[in-house]
N, C-alpha and C positions, 0 to 999 in steps of 0.2 A: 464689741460693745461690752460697756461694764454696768454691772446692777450696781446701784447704790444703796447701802442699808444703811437708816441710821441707828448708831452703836448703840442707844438708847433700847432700840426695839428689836435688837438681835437676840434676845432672849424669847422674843414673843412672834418670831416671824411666821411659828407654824400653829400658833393660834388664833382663834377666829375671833375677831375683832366688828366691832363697828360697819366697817367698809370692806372688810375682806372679800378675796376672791377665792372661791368654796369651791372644790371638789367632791364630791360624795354619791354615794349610793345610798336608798333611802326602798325604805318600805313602808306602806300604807295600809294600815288591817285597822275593819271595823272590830268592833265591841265583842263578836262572834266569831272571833280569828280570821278571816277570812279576809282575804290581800283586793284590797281595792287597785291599788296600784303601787308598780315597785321595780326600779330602774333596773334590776339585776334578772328580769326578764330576758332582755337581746343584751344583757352586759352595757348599755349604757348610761356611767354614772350623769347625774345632775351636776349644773354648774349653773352659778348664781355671784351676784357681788348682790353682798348683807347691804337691806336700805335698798333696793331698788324696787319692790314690792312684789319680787315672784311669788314669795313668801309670805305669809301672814307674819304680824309683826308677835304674837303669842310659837312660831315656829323657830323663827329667828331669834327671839329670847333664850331659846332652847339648845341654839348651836352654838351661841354668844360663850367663849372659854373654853368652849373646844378644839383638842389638838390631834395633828395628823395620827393617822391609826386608832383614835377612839371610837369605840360602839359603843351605844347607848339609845335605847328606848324610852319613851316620854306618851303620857297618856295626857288627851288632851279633852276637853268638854265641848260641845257642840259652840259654844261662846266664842272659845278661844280655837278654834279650828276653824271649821266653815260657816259659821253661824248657826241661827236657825231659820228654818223657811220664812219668808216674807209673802204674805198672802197677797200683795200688791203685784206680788211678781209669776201671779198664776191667769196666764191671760185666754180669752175666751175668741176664737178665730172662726170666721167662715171655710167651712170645708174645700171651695170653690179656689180659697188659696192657696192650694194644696196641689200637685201635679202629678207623673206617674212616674217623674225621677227621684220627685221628696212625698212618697204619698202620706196620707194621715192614718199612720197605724201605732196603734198603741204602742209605747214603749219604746218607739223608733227617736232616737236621739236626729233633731235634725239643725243644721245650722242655717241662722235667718240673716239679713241682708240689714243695718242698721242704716239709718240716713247719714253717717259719715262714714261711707264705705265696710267698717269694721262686721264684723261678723259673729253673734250672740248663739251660743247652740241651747234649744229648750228639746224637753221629755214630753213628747207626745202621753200624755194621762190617760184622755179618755177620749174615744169617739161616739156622739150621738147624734143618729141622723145627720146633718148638714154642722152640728155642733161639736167643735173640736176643743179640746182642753191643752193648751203646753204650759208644761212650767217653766221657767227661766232662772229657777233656785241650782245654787250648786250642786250638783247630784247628791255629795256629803253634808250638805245640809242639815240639823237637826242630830249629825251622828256623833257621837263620841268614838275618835279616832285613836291608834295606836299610832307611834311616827318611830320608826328604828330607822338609826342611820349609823353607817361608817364612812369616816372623815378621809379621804385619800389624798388632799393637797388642798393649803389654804397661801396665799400669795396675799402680803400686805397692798393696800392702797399705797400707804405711802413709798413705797419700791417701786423707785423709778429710773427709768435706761438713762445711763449719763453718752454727752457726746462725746468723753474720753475714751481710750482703746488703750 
């Protein structure tokens, strides 16, 4: 099988474009240093094509002319990160709906059952009496986040397998 580049964007194949296909390792620290989350835990880098919405589009702004082997850090505002909480999305449950494999304990992240199969995880808040609090807000919500990442392979969209050999 042969790659075909075209000659135009052979200068720019190991930069991160539009539609690219992203490599990287990245790290997530609040405001307080402190690693929210960060691929180089078990050594497994992230991989994403730019434009598919893994990404906030304020993240992907960020990696847009980035090239393989680049680090670079980016502090970001609760705006352009996670947002900020929506109070719409702090819902108020019967305890009763609660069982003793998902019980209602504070601070217990639990994952709910949506009417089109998919799966919503909310932050158990607060329990009182029979009255149970979840949030359904990003956990990062509200936070202004740090985002470090290094670039270890970006593959163009338009690099495509030809049926020549």
């Amino acid at each position: 099988m042969v790659i075909v580049v075209k000659s135009s964007d052979v200068a720019n194949v190991h930069v991160i474009g539009e539609e690219s296909l992203v490599e990287f390792h990245f790290e997530l620290k609040l405001e307080d240093g402190s690693a929210a989350e960060s691929t180089r835990v078990h050594n497994k880098p992230a991989r994403l094509i730019m434009g598919d919405g893994s990404l906030t589009p304020s993240f992907e702004q960020c990696l847009l002319g980035l090239a393989v082997g680049d680090k670079k850090s980016f502090t970001l505002e609760p705006e352009d990160a996670f947002g900020q909480p929506n109070p719409n999305n702090i819902v108020h449950m019967d305890r009763s709906k609660f069982d003793a494999e998902s019980p209602a304990t504070e601070g217990m992240i639990i994952a709910f059952a949506q009417p089109d199969g998919t799966e919503m995880p909310g932050i158990i808040r607060t329990v009182i009496g029979e009255s149970v609090t979840v949030d359904f807000n990003h956990p990062l919500a509200g936070q202004k986040v740090t985002f470090d990442v290094e670039i270890l392979n970006v593959q163009q969209s338009d690099v495509t397998p030809s049926a020549e050999s």
